[in-house]
Structures are given as structure tokens and as C-alpha cells.
KEMARVO-90419 format. One record per residue (C-alpha): x, y, z. Coordinates in Angstrom, 3 decimals. Layout:
REM residues N
X; Y; Z
X; Y; Z
...
REM end
This chain:
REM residues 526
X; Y; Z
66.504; 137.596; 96.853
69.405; 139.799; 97.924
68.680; 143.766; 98.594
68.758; 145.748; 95.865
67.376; 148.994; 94.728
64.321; 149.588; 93.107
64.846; 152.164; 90.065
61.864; 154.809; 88.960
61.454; 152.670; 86.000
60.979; 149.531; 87.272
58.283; 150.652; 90.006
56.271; 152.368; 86.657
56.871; 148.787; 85.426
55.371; 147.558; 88.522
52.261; 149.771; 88.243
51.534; 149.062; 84.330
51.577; 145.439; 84.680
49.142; 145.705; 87.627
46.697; 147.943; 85.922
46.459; 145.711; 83.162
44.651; 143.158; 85.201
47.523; 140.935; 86.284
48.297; 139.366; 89.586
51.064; 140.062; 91.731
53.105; 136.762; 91.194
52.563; 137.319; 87.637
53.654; 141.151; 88.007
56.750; 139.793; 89.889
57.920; 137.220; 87.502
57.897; 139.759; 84.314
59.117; 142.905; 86.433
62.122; 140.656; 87.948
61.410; 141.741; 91.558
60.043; 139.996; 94.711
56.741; 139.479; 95.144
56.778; 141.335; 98.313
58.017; 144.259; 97.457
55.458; 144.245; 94.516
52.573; 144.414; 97.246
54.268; 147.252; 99.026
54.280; 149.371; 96.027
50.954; 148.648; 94.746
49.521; 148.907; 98.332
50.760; 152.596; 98.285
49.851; 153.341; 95.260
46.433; 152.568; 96.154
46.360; 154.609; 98.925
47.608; 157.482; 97.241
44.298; 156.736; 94.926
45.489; 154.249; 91.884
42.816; 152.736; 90.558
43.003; 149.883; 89.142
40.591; 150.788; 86.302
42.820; 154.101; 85.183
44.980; 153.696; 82.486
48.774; 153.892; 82.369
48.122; 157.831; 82.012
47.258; 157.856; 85.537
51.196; 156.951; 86.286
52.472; 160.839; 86.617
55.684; 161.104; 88.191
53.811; 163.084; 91.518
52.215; 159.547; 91.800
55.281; 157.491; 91.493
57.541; 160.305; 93.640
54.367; 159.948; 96.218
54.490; 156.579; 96.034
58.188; 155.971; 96.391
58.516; 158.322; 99.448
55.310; 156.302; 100.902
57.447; 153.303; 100.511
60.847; 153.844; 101.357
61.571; 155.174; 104.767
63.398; 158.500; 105.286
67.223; 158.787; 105.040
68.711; 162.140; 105.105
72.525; 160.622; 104.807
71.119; 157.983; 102.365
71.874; 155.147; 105.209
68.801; 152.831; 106.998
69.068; 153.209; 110.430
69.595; 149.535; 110.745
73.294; 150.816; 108.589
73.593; 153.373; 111.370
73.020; 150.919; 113.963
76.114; 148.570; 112.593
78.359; 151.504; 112.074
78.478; 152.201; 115.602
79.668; 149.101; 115.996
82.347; 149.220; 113.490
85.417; 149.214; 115.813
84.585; 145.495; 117.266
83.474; 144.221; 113.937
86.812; 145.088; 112.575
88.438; 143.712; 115.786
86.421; 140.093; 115.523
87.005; 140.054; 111.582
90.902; 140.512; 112.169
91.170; 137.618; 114.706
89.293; 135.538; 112.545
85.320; 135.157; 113.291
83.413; 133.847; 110.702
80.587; 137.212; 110.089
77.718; 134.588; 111.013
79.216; 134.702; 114.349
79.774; 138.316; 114.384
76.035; 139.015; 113.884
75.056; 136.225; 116.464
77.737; 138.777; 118.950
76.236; 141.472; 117.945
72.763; 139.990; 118.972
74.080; 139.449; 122.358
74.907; 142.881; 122.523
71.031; 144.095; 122.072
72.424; 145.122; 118.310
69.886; 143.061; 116.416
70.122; 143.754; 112.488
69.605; 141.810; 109.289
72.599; 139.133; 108.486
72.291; 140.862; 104.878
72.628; 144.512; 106.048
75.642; 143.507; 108.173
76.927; 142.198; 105.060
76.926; 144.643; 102.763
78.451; 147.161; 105.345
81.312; 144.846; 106.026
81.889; 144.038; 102.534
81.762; 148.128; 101.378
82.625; 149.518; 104.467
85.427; 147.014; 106.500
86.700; 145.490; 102.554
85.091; 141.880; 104.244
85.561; 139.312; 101.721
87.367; 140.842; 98.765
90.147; 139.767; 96.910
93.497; 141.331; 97.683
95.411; 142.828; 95.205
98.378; 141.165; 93.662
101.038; 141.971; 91.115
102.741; 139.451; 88.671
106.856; 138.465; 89.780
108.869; 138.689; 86.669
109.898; 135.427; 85.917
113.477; 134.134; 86.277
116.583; 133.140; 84.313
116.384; 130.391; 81.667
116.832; 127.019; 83.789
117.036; 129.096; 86.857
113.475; 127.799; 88.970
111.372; 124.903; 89.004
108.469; 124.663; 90.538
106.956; 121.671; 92.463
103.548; 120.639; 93.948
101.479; 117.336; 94.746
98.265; 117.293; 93.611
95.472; 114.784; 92.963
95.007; 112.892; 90.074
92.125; 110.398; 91.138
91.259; 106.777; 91.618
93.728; 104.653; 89.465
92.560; 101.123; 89.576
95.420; 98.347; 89.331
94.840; 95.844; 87.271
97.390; 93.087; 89.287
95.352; 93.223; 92.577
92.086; 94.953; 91.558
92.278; 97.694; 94.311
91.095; 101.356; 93.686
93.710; 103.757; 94.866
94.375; 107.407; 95.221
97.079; 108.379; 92.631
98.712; 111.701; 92.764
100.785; 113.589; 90.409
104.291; 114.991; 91.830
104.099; 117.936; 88.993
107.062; 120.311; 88.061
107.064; 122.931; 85.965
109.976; 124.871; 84.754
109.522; 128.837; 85.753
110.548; 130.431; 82.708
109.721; 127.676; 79.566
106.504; 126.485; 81.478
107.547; 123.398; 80.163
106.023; 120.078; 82.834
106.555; 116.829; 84.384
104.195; 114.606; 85.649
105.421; 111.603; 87.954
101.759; 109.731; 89.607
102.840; 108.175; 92.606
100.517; 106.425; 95.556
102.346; 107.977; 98.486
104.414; 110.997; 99.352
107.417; 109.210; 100.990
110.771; 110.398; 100.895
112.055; 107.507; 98.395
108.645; 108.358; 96.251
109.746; 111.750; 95.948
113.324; 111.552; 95.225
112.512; 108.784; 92.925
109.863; 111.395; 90.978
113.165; 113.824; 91.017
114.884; 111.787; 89.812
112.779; 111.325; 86.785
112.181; 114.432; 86.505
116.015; 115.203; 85.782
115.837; 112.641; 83.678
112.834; 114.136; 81.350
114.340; 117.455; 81.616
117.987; 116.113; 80.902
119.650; 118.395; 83.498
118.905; 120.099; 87.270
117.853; 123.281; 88.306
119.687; 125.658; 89.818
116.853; 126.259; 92.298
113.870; 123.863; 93.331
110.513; 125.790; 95.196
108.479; 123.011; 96.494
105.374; 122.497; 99.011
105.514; 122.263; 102.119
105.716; 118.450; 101.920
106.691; 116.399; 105.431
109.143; 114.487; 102.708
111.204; 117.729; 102.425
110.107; 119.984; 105.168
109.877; 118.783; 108.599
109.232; 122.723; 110.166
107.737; 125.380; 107.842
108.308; 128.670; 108.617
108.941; 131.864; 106.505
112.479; 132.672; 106.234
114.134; 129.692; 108.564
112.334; 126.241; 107.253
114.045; 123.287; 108.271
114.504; 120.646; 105.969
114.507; 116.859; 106.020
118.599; 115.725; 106.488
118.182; 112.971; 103.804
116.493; 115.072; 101.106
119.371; 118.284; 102.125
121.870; 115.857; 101.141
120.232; 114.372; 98.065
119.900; 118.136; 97.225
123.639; 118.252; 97.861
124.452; 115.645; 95.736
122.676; 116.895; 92.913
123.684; 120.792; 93.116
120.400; 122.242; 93.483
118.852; 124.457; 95.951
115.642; 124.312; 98.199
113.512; 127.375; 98.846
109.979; 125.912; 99.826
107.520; 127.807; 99.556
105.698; 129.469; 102.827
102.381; 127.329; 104.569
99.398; 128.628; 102.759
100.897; 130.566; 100.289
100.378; 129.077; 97.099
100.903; 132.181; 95.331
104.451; 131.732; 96.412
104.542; 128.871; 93.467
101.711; 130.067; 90.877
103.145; 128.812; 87.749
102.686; 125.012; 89.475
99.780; 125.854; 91.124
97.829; 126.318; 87.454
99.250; 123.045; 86.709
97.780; 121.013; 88.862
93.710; 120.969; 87.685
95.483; 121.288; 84.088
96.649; 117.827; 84.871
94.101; 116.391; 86.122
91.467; 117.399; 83.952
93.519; 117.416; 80.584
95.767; 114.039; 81.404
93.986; 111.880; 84.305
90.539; 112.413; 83.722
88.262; 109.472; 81.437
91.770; 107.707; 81.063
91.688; 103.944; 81.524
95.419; 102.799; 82.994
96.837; 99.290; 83.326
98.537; 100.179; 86.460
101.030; 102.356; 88.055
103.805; 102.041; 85.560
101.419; 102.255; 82.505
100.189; 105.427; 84.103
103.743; 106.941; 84.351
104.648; 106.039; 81.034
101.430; 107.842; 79.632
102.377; 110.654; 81.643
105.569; 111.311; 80.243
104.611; 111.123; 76.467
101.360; 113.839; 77.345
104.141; 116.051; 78.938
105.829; 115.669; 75.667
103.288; 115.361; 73.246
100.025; 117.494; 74.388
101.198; 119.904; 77.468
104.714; 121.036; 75.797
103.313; 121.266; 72.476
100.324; 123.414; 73.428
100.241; 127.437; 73.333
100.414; 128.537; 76.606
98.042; 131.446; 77.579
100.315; 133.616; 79.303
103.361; 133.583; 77.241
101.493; 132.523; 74.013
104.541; 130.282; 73.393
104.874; 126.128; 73.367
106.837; 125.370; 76.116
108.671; 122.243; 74.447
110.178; 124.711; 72.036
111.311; 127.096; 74.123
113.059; 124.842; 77.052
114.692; 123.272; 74.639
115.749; 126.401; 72.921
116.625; 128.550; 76.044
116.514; 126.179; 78.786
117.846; 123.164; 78.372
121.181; 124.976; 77.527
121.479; 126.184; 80.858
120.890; 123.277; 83.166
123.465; 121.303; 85.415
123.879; 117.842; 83.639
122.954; 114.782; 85.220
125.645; 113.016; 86.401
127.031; 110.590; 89.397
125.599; 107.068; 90.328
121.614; 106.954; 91.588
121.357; 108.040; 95.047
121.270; 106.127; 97.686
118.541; 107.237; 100.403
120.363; 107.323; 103.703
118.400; 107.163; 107.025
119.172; 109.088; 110.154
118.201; 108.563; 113.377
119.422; 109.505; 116.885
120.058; 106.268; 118.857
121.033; 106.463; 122.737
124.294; 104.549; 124.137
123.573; 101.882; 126.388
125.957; 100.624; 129.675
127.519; 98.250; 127.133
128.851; 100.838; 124.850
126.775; 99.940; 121.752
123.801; 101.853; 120.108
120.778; 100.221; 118.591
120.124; 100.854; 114.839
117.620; 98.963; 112.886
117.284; 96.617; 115.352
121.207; 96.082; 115.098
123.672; 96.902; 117.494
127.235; 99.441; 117.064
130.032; 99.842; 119.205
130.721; 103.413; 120.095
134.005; 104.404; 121.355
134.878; 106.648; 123.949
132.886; 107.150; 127.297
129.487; 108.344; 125.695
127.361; 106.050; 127.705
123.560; 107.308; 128.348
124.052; 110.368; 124.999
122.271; 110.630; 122.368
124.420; 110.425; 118.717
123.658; 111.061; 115.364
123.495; 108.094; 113.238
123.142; 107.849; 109.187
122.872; 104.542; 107.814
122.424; 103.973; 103.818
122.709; 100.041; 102.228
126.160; 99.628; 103.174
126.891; 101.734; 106.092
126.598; 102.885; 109.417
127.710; 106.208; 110.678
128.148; 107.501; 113.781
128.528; 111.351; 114.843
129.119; 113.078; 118.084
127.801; 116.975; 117.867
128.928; 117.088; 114.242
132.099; 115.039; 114.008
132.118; 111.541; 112.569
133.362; 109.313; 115.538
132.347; 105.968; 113.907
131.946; 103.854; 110.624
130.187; 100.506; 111.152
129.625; 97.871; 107.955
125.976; 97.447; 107.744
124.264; 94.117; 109.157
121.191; 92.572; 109.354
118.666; 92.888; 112.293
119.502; 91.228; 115.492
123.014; 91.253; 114.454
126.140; 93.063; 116.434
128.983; 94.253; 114.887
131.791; 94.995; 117.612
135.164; 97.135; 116.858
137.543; 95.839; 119.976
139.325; 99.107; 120.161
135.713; 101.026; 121.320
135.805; 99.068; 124.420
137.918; 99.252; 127.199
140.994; 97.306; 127.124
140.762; 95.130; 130.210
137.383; 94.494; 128.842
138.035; 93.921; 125.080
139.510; 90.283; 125.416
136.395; 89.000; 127.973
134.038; 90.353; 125.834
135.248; 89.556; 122.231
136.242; 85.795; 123.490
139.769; 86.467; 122.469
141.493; 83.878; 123.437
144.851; 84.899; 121.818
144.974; 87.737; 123.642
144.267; 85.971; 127.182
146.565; 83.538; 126.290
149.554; 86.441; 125.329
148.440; 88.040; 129.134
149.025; 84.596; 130.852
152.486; 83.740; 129.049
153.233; 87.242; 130.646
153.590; 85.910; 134.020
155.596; 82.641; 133.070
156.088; 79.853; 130.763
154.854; 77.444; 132.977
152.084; 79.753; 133.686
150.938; 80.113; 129.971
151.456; 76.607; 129.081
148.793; 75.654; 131.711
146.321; 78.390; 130.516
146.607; 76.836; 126.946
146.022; 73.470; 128.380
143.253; 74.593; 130.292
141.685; 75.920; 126.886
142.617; 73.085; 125.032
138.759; 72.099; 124.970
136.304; 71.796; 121.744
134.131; 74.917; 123.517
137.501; 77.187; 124.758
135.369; 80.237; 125.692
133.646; 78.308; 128.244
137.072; 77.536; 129.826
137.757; 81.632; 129.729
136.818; 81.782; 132.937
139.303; 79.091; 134.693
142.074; 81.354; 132.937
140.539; 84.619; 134.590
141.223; 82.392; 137.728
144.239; 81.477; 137.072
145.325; 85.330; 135.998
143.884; 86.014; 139.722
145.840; 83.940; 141.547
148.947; 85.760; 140.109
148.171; 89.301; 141.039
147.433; 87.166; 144.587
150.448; 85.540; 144.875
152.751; 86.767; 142.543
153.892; 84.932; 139.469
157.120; 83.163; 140.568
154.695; 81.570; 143.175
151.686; 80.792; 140.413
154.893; 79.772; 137.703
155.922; 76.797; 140.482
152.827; 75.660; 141.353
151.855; 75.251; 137.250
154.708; 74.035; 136.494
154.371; 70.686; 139.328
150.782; 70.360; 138.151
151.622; 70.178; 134.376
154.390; 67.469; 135.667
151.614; 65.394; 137.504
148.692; 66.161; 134.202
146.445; 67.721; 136.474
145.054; 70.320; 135.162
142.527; 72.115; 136.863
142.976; 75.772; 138.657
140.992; 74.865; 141.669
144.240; 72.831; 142.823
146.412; 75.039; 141.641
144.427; 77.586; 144.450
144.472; 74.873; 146.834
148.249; 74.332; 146.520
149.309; 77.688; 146.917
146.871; 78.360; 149.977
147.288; 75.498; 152.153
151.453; 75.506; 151.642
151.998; 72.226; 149.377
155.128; 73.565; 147.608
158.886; 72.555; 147.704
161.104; 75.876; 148.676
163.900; 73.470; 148.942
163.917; 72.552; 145.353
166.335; 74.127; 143.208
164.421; 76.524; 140.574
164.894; 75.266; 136.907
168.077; 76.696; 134.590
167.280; 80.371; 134.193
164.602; 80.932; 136.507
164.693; 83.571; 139.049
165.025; 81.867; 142.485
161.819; 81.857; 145.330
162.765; 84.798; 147.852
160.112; 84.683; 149.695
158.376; 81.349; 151.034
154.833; 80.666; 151.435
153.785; 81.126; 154.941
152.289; 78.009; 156.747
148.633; 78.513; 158.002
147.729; 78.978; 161.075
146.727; 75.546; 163.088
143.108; 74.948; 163.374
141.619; 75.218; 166.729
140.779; 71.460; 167.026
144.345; 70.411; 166.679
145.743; 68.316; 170.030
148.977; 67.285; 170.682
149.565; 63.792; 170.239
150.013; 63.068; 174.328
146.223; 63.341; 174.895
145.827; 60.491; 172.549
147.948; 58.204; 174.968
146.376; 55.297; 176.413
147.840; 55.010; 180.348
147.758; 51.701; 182.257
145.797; 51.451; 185.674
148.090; 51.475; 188.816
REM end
């Protein structure tokens, strides 16, 4: 039993009970008081010579004012000295309470201090003295405009058992309730995703028939991704869901749920009033339910603050006031920050985008929705890809570098326009050389064949194509081999309207085995 103290009346209550014969657990139970402090008063009374066999006559008030100072100890301030012993100590119980001890390990601190004292004692002085454990004052906030705030909160429903699979899950209730009418919606969901909670928004416009002006939620990782008190930072997909549907976010700070009271009330309402003892088919069953008790039971019911239903007066004061509901449903983008690889393209979705420009090894900022895919470099939109499907590529030939594009886009009309640069003879045998069912395998021999022109110029290159496509050879190694080993005509006249050879190819040097022809001879003996 806690400490309390023991009146004048109850102690003569104490005494009578005892003088009538009866024993001290008996005299306890019908004088309310512990059976040990029952033996210390009717030990002293004794000794201040009680007896048992005087009647209550023998209870003058010198007995009971004898008794009561035999009893209780002397206190000239009215404090035990075990209260004098904890207010010395005042300072440092303040100083642990404020950075957050629990008491029960304040009084085992205090024991290693050599300040040993009742838990109970140390109690009661820091609940009167140090205002340990009680409530703070509040005061009420006036509530807002008509269709001005909504308030929303998750909160738990209970075990919702579908009846397609059998499985007993968790449902929770995505609960908003309208500032001013008090009027609520219910949405039970399984999971607090980002496309479960704009898809309960979207309901909720929906029931309501309009949008707030301003939305106060939790701090929910589907909206919030860092709490703090004046500078939260919200998730980019729900800002711009917000932004599509013209309301405003002002989440409420971490462990302030007084910050949102009018949901906060809601929430066992709910349970206890809609969830509770109900039998649901599944999910969808349970929505539906939902929606007509919002209707039905919770906005027809007199509320206890405003004494009002809150059906009737949204859709009197309310409802007039919200934004309509308007535009195609939303689609939920995704945004991510991909890095750009050496070959110029980002991974998304296990999809690759080109990225133009020389961004190679930076991180960009990428928002992809079901149809698709854009790129930004610090803020500015640099890129707009069609979605595909994973392990796809989708490739814009301008983002890559332009003695790169045709090689790695297989573009064979534009290696074909680059060889008819250097000569018609010179083109016509890089379209015969990709005249072939698989032409981007024969890339390559044109690359050759491009090479040999900055090596030899293309008057040189035009010749030597233009005797190989006369003999139907066509193969680059020989037209290599022709123009380095000298087998070329400089005496032939250059076709009609061709620009004549000025400078002839120069003959290799001879090889170091060559002998003249003398050392061959064959001389007859003498």
C-alpha cells in the first residue's frame, strides 16, 4: 500500500475495533489501513497503558495525541528526514530527469552515492517537488476554415482474414478526417507503400468529392523521407502527386501527435466502433464496408466536441469550399539517381539510356512513370527516353559521339555515305563488300577500307577499287596488298573526269636476299 496519512479519526477507529476483541487483520480490513501500521499504533497505545479490557471511554484525545507523537517521528518542518535527505540532492535529480533517466535508475544512482532512501519517498518528492510525471498543460487550436485542413494518420485495424488464400493479415486503416466538419474516411490497406497511399487519397477525394487546401499527415516513410520541425523533406513522387492535385503538405512533427488531434481520436474510434467483431470477405469487402460506416454511422453520429453530425455540416459548409476533382488518375512516377557508365548510357530498371553530352562517371536524376524516361542534370531536363522493358537499350545516335555513332548503331547508310566520300569507285566497293545476308559483320572490312584512304589518299584507294571491281575481287586485304607492294598502272590514262595521279607510288625497297642474276651463272671448267 502506498504512503498515506493516518487521520485522528481513523487511529480512534483503530483503537475501538481492537478493544472490542478483534484481531489485527480483522482491525485492518474494516479500518482500510495496513496491517502494519495497525500493530504500531496499538503497540503504543499499550505502552502508554490501553487496556484491552477498558472501554471506548478510555480513548481521550491525551491518549490518542500520546499515542500519535509515540508513533510518528518528529518533524519540525513537517518533512521525514529521509525527504530532507533527497532534497539535498535535488539539483542532480533534476539534471538525470532532464536527460532522460528512468527514476528507478535515479534511486539505484542515488544508492551509489551512499543516499539510500525509499523508491516511494523519492517518488513523491519528484512528483510534488521536480513536477516528475505530470501532464503538461495544453490549450485547444481554434479550428480552421471550412475545407481548409485534413487530417491524416495510419492506424491499426486488426487481423483481417482473406477468404481467397486463407491468410490472417494485419489490416490498417489510412483515416482522414476533415478539421473543421469532423467528417471521416476510412481506406484499410495491408501496407503503407507509396501507391497504397496515393491510391487511399485518391479515394478519399473521391468520398469527399473535392481536395483540401492543406493535408497534415504522419510522419509516414511514403511521404516523409526526413522529419524535422520546420524543414521536412518530402518524398519527390508524393510532392508531385501533391502538385498535381493542388494541395499542400505540412506533416506533422515526430512524436507530436497533438500536432494532428482531431485524427488522432479517430483512430481507436475506428477500430473499436468499425473493425472490431466484424466478419469481412476480404480486402475489397472490407473497403466497401468502410465507406458506407463513414457515411452511415461515423457522419451521422453527434460528435462530442462540436455536438454536431459531421455529414451535415461538410456537406453544408465544407463541401462548398473544396478544389474539385479533376485531371486523369495519376500516374506514380519513380525516381532514382543512376550513374553514367564509359559507354554513355545509364541503367534504369534494369534498362539502359543514352545520355548526351560528356557526363561519364555523374550521377543524374532520373524519373520514369509507364511511358517514360527522364533524364535531368542538376535540375534541367537533358533527356526523354520511351520506356522499355528490362534488359532492353534504347539508343538516341545524336548522344554519342559522331565518329562513334555509325560503329555503334550498325549504320550502314551512313558508312556507306562516308566511303562514297572518297570516290565512286571507292563506295561502290564498300557496298559490294556489304552486299552480304549479315552486313554488320562486314563493317569492319569497310573501316579497313576507310583506313587505307586516310593512308594513302583517295585518288590512290579510288584506282586500286576501281581495277579490283574490274577483276570481281572483292576483298580489302588485296586492295592493302596492291597499294603497298606497288601493283598499280601510273601509265594508264585516268577515266573521263577524274583528277589525274600526281604523285606515284614509291617502289619498296629490295629485300636483303635479292642477288643479281650473274651469281646464278653456271661457268665452264678451263
Amino acid at each position: 500500500m502506498s504512503y498515506r496519512e493516518v487521520s485522528v479519526i481513523e487511529i480512534r477507529e483503530i483503537l475501538r475495533l481492537w478493544l472490542r476483541g478483534l484481531g489485527l487483520r480483522e482491525v485492518a480490513r474494516l479500518s482500510g489501513t495496513d496491517r502494519k501500521t495497525v500493530r504500531r499504533y496499538v503497540e503504543m497505545a499499550r505502552s502508554c497503558g490501553l487496556d484491552r479490557d477498558a472501554g471506548a471511554d478510555a480513548l481521550s484525545d491525551e491518549l490518542l495525541a500520546a499515542v500519535i507523537v509515540g508513533v510518528r517521528r518528529a518533524r519540525p518542518n513537517g518533512k521525514s528526514e529521509a525527504w530532507e535527505t533527497v532534497a539535498t540532492q535535488a539539483e542532480q535529480i533534476k539534471a538525470w530527469l532532464d536527460e532522460g533517466l528512468t527514476l528507478t535508475k535515479v534511486h539505484a544512482l542515488l544508492g551509489r552515492r551512499g543516499v539510500v532512501v525509499s523508491y516511494r519517498t523519492l517518488h513523491r518528492y519528484a512528483t510534488t517537488e521536480l513536477g516528475f510525471g505530470q501532464r503538461r498543460t495544453t490549450v485547444r487550436v481554434a479550428d480552421c476554415e471550412p475545407g481548409a485542413e485534413v487530417q491524416v494518420d495510419f492506424g491499426r485495424l486488426g487481423l483481417l482474414t482473406d477468404a481467397a488464400d486463407g491468410r490472417r493479415r494485419v489490416a490498417q486503416g489510412l483515416i482522414f478526417t476533415a478539421v473543421y466538419s469532423r467528417h471521416m474516411f476510412v481506406y484499410p490497406t495491408y501496407q503503407q507503400t507509396l501507391g497504397e497511399v496515393i491510391a487511399g487519397f485518391e479515394a478519399a477525394w473521391r468520398f469527399f468529392d473535392g481536395v483540401f487546401a492543406v493535408v497534415i499527415p504522419d510522419n509516414m516513410k511514403a511521404i516523409v523521407e526526413q522529419a524535422h520541425a520546420t524543414d521536412p523533406r518530402l518524398n519527390d513522387a508524393f510532392r508531385e502527386y501533391a502538385q498535381a492535385r493542388g494541395f499542400v503538405v505540412d506533416p506533422a512533427r515526430v512524436r507530436r501527435p497533438r500536432d494532428k488531434p482531431r485524427v488522432e481520436r479517430c483512430v481507436p474510434y475506428a477500430r473499436s466502433s468499425f473493425f472490431a467483431g466484424e466478419q469481412f470477405r476480404d480486402l475489397e469487402d472490407c473497403r466497401a464496408r468502410a465507406q458506407r460506416w463513414c457515411v452511415e454511422i461515423a457522419g451521422m453520429r453527434v460528435h462530442g466536441t462540436t455536438q454536431l453530425r459531421p455529414a451535415e455540416v461538410f456537406l453544408a459548409e465544407e463541401h462548398p469550399q473544396l478544389t474539385p476533382l479533376t485531371g486523369e488518375p495519376f500516374d506514380i512516377p519513380t525516381w532514382a539517381r543512376p550513374k553514367v557508365a564509359p559507354d554513355r548510357h545509364v541503367q534504369i530498371a534494369k534498362a539502359l539510356y543514352s545520355v548526351p553530352g560528356e557526363l561519364v562517371g555523374q550521377r543524374l536524376d532520373a524519373r520514369v512513370d509507364a511511358h517514360t524516361v527522364k533524364l535531368y542534370w542538376r535540375g534541367a531536363l537533358i533527356k526523354v527516353h520511351p520506356l522499355v522493358a528490362p534488359g532492353r537499350r534504347h539508343t538516341d545516335p545524336s548522344d554519342l559521339p559522331s565518329e562513334l555513332a555509325a560503329y555503334a548503331m550498325r549504320d550502314l547508310d551512313t558508312l556507306g555515305r562516308k566511303a562514297r566520300a572518297h570516290g565512286e569507285y571507292v563506295g561502290a566497293y564498300a557496298a559490294a563488300v556489304l552486299a552480304h545476308p549479315l552486313p554488320w559483320t562486314k563493317m569492319r572490312q569497310v573501316y579497313r577500307l576507310l583506313g587505307l584512304v586516310r593512308r594513302h589518299g583517295s585518288a590512290m584507294v579510288d584506282d586500286a577499287c576501281r581495277r579490283a571491281l574490274d577483276a570481281e575481287v572483292v576483298d580489302v586485304g588485296v586492295i592493302d596488298r596492291m597499294l603497298t607492294r606497288g601493283h598499280h598502272s601510273t601509265s594508264q590514262q585516268n577515266p573521263p573526269g577524274r583528277a589525274p595521279l600526281t604523285s606515284p607510288l614509291i617502289s619498296p625497297p629490295p629485300s636483303r636476299f635479292v642477288r643479281a642474276t650473274t651469281d646464278f651463272a653456271v661457268r665452264k671448267p678451263s
